[in-house]
C-alpha positions as CSV (number, residue, x, y, z in Angstrom):
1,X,0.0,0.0,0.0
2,X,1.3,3.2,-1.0
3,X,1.2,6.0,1.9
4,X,-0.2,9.6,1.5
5,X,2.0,12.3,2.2
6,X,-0.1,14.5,4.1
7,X,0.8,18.4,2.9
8,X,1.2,20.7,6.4
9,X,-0.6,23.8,6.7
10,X,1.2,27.6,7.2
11,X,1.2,28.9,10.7
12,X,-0.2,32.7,10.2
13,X,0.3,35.1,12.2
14,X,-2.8,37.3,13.3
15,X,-2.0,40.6,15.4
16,X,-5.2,41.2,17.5
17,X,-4.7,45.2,17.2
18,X,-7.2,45.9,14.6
19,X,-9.3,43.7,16.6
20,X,-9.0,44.2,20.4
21,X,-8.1,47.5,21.3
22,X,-10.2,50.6,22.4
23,X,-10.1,52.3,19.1
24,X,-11.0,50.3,16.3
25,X,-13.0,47.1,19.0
26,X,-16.5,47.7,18.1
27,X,-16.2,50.4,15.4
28,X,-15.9,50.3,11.4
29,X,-12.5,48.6,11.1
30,X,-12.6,46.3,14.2
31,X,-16.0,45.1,13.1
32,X,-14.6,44.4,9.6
33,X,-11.8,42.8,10.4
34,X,-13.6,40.6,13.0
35,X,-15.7,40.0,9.6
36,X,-13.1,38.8,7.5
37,X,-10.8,37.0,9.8
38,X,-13.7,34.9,10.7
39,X,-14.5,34.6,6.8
40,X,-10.8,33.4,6.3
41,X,-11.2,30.4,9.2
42,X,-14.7,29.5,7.3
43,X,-12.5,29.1,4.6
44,X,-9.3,27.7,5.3
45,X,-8.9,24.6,7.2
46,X,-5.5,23.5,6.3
47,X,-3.6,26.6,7.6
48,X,-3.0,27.1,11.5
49,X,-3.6,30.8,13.0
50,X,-2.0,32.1,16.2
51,X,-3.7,35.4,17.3
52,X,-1.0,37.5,18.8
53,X,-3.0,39.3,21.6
54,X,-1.0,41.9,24.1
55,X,-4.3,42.9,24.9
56,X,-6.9,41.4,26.9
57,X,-7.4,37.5,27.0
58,X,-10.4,36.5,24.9
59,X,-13.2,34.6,26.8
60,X,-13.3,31.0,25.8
61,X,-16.8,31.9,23.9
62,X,-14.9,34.1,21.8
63,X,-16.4,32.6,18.3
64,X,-13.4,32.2,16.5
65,X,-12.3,29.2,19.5
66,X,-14.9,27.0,17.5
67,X,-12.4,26.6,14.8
68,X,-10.1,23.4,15.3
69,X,-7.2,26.0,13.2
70,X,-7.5,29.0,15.7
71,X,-4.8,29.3,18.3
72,X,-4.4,32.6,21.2
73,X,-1.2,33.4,22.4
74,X,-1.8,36.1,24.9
75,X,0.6,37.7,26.4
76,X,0.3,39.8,29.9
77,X,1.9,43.1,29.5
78,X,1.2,44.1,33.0
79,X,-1.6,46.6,34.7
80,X,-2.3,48.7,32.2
81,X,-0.2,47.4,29.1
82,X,2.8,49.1,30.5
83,X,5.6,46.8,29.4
84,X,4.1,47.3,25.6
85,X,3.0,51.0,26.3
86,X,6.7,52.3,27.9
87,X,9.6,52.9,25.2
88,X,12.2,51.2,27.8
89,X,10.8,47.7,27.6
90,X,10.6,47.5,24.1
91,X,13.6,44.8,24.2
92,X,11.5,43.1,26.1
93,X,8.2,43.0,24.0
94,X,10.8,42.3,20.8
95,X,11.9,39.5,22.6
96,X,8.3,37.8,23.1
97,X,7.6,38.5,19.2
98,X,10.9,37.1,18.5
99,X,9.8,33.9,20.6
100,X,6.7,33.9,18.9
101,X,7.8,33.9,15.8
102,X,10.5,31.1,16.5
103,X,7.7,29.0,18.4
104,X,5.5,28.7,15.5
105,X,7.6,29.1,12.3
């Protein structure tokens, strides 16, 4: 019997900005881009996307958790953002991307 090679979805990267913060959560482009992410997952099984969120950590009824391809990394940037909000740990915050980025290819 002659085995199947299986072909292995991209990881994608997804920064939750556009989505999750104050300005643009709720409003024209957060609701559009909530719109098309989730069109992309209804979409696209065979890729793998890691929602890079600095922001707040989604609720586990967030909708986009029902799809088996979705994956939050959240990352706690203290009370009141202020690891990703102050100029003198940006080391820092390159370092977790950096991670990211190594952790999920």
């Amino acid at each position: 019997m002659k085995s199947i090679e299986l072909k292995q979805g991209l990881n994608i990267a997804v920064d939750s900005l556009a989505l999750l913060s104050p300005t643009s959560k709720n409003r024209g482009i957060g609701n559009y881009t909530f719109s098309q992410f989730e069109a992309i997952l209804d979409s696209d099984s065979d890729d793998n996307y890691y929602f890079f969120n600095v922001l707040e950590e989604l609720d586990k009824d967030f909708p986009f958790f029902q799809y088996p391809n979705f994956h939050e990394e959240f990352f706690y940037c203290g009370s009141q953002d202020f690891l990703f909000k102050n100029e003198k740990y940006e080391e820092i915050i390159g370092n977790i991307i950096r991670a990211f980025i190594r952790k999920y290819q």
